[in-house]
C-alpha positions, 0 to 999 in steps of 0.5 A, a space after each residue: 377609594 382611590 387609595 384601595 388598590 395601594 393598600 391592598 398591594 402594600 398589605 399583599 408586598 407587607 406579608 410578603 416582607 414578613 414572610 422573607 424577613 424584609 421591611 416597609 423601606 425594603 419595598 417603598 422610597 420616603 416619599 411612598 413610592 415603590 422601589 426601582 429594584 421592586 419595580 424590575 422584578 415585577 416587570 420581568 415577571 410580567 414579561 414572562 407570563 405574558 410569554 407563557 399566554 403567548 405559548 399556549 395561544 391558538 393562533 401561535 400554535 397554528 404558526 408553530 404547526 405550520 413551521 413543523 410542517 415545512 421542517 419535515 417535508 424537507 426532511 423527506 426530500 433529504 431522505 429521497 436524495 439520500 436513498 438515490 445517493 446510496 442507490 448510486 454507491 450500491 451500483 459502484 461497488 457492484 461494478 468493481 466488487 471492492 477495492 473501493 474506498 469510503 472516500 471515492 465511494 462518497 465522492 460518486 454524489 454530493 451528500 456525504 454517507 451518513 454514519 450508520 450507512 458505513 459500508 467500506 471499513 479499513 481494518 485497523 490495529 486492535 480490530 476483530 471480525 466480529 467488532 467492525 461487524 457490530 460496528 456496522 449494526 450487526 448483532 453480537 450473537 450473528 456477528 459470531 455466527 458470521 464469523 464462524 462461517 467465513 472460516 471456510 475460506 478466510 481466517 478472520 486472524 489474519 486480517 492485516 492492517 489496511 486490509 478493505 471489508 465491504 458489509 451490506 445491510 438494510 433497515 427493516 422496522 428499526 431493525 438492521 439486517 445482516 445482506 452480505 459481505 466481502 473481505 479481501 484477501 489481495 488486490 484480486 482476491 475476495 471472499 465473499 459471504 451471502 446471508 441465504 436465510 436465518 444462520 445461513 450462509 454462502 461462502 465463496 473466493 472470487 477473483 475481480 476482474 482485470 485486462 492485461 496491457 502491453 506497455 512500452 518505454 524508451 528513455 535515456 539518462 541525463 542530468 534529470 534522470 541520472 539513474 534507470 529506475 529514474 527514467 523508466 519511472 518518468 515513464 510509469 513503468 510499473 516498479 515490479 518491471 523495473 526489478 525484472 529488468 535490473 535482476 536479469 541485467 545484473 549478471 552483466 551490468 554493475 548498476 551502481 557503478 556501470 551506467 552513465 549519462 547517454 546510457 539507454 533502455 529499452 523495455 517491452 512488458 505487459 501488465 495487469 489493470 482493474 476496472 478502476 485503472 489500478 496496476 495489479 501488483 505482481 502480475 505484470 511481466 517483462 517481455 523484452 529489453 535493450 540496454 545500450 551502455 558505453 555504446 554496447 547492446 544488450 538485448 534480452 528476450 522471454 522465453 517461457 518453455 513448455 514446462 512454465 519455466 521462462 528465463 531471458 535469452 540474448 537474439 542468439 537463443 542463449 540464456 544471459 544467465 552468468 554462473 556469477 552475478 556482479 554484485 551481489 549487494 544493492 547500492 553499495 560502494 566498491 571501498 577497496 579492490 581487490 590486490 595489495 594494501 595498507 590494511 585499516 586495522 593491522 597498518 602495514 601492506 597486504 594482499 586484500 583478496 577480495 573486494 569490499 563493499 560498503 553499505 548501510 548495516 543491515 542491507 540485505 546481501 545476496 547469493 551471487 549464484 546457486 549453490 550449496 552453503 559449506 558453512 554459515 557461522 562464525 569464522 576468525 577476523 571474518 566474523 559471521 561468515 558464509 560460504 557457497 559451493 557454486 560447482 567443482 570448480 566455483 565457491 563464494 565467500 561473504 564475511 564481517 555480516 551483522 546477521 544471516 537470514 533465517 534458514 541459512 544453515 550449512 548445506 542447505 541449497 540457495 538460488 541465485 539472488 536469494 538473500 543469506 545475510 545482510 551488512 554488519 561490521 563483525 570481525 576484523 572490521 572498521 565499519 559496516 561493508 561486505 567482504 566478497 571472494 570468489 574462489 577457483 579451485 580453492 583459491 581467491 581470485 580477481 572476481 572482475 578478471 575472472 571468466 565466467 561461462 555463459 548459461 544454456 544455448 537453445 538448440 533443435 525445437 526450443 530454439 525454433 519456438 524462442 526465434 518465434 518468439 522473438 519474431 512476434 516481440 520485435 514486431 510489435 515492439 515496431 508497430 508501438 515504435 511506429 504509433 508513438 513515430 505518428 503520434 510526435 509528427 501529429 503534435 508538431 504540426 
């Protein structure tokens, strides 16, 4: 009896054998024992049904239970931090209707936005309108109709690189739904569009808002600050005030070559701040400045006339305005002068009757006065070549260009400081620079010996409303002078 069970499971391996094609020594050693291999298999597959009972047990399906239970009752608490998380994001944007991006939103909490709530989109290249709205959930067929409604006041095919859109939607019974969205158009400028009911939308241009700020600077060039950009940058002073200083001053001053360690300035100006501390670029404006060089004051003054024309003004009421600028190229080097030399290509001594600046090809060159173009083409050993009627009596030339701007053509009329041509070795020329010369009654003279008249002198009315003017600007540029004062003498102590 003993032996029944062994026979049962030898005839039950035995069938199994013929079935696969194996053998009695497949199974069983000489001495009729089961084989180690044998052995391994039936406990593996012993192990994996007693799982299998365990799986299907009640007691382990009241464990399973109770972990599935705390999984999502932390789940609902992730989801209560989240909707507060965008609670707080959604008053953000609301307080500082755009401008802010994805990273300072997230910043606001510690749970970082999840991908379906994506609400700031940067546009970049290749994008479209109606793709970053499908890309916010936002159906094909709404996504046009959208877009066919903001061409009221924005033109989808112009949206630039960078450019920030805003897209508000909220989920309802799995489905999103379309709120609103802002696109913007500048630093201040939006438009803004509202979903009112089923293919109908609000279409409006706002503005963000924004304070305006007097800001002050009062700096010297030294071995660290070896330029006036540099020193007044040290300072914050925005860039766009920078280039009204340089620009007003240029008529009297060689930037490249005029300034000098000791050299100081000073500057007056407002500007324009958003809610978040950002600097409005182009808004802000200059409202007074000093520039002492080689111990001479320069002083200047804005005056903006009844018409909404401003100009700069000296304490005297007259305009700093010159017939003339200095230079009329930005960081370039004087590589000849004007009288005799060896010339570089033909070799022997001649009268050089002009002045020659070098700079990198391509270097905008501007128009050192207003004036009417008398020929803009190509001209002998001067190559690309351009000349400027200023006056009966005052013309300029400007030679060996790589290009003319677009749209100088001759007798078209140019403003002071507007660009004509940039940089190029055309011509008789040995390297890129421009060949400058004025010419006083069809002469070319020395443009650095050359007087030049001074621009209009205020008289009667504008004269007193300038001195009011003045006298408002030099008070509170002392009252700033005073608090700065006060505010030295308190750290020292």
């Amino acid at each position: 009896m003993k032996n029944i069970p062994n026979i049962i499971h030898s005839a039950q391996l035995f069938t199994f054998g013929k079935l696969c094609g194996l053998r009695n020594r497949h199974f069983f050693t000489k001495t009729g024992f089961l084989r180690l291999r044998v052995l391994s298999v039936i406990t593996v597959s012993s192990l994996f049904m007693l799982g299998l009972a365990f799986n299907f047990a009640p007691e382990y399906s009241l464990l399973a239970k109770a972990h599935q239970d705390e999984s999502m009752i932390a789940l609902s608490n992730e989801n209560d931090k989240m909707k507060t998380a965008i609670a707080e994001i959604d008053d953000a944007v609301k307080n500082d209707e755009l401008g802010v991006d994805k990273v300072k939103l997230a910043s606001l909490v510690s749970i970082p936005l999840p991908k379906p709530a994506e609400r700031v989109f940067t546009v970049k290249s290749g994008d479209s309108l109606s793709g970053i709205l499908e890309r916010a959930s936002v159906s094909k067929a709404e996504a046009y109709e959208i877009v066919q409604a903001i061409k009221a006041k924005f033109d989808p095919r112009g949206m630039k690189v960078g450019q920030k859109i805003i897209i508000d939607t909220e989920v309802k019974n799995g489905q999103t739904i379309f709120k609103d969205m802002s696109v913007q158009k500048s630093q201040l400028d939006y438009v803004k569009l509202s979903k009112q009911s089923d293919a109908n939308y609000n279409v409006q241009s706002l503005q963000r808002k924004f304070t305006v700020e007097t800001g002050y600077a009062n700096a010297t060039i030294d071995e660290n600050k070896s330029s006036l950009y540099l020193a007044l940058k040290a300072q914050n002073v925005p860039n766009e005030i920078i280039a009204q200083m340089i620009k007003s001053y240029s008529w009297d001053v060689d930037f490249q070559r005029g300034i000098h360690k000791g050299d100081k300035i000073e500057i007056l100006y407002e500007k324009s701040v958003l809610g978040n501390g950002d600097h409005v670029t182009g808004r802000g404006k200059m409202l007074y400045a000093q520039l002492v060089s080689g111990g001479v004051a320069l002083p200047m003054y804005r005056y903006e006339k009844e018409s909404g024309w401003h100009d700069f003004y000296n304490g005297e009421g007259r305009s700093i305005r010159k017939a003339l600028l200095s230079t009329p190229v930005d960081g370039a080097r004087i590589s000849s002068g004007f009288g005799s030399r060896e010339h570089p290509v033909l070799g022997y001594t001649k009268m050089h009757k002009g002045i020659d600046f070098a700079a990198a090809r391509g270097t905008p060159i501007y128009a050192a006065g207003d004036g009417v173009i008398q020929r803009a083409n190509w001209f002998s050993s001067y190559g690309r070549y351009v000349k400027i009627r200023h006056n009966g009596e005052l013309s300029t030339a400007y030679a060996h260009m790589n290009g003319f701007a677009k749209g100088i053509v001759a007798g078209k009329r140019v403003k002071q400081g507007q660009v004509i041509g940039y940089i190029g070795t055309s011509g008789r020329s040995t390297g890129p620079h421009l060949h400058y010369e004025v010419l006083q009654n069809g002469r070319q003279v020395n443009p650095n010996s050359l007087k030049l008249p001074t621009g209009e002198k205020l008289t009667g009315d504008a004269l007193q409303a300038f001195m009011r003017e003045k006298a408002k600007i030099d008070s509170l540029r002392k009252k700033i002078q005073r608090a700065d004062k006060e505010r030295i003498a308190l750290l020292s102590q």
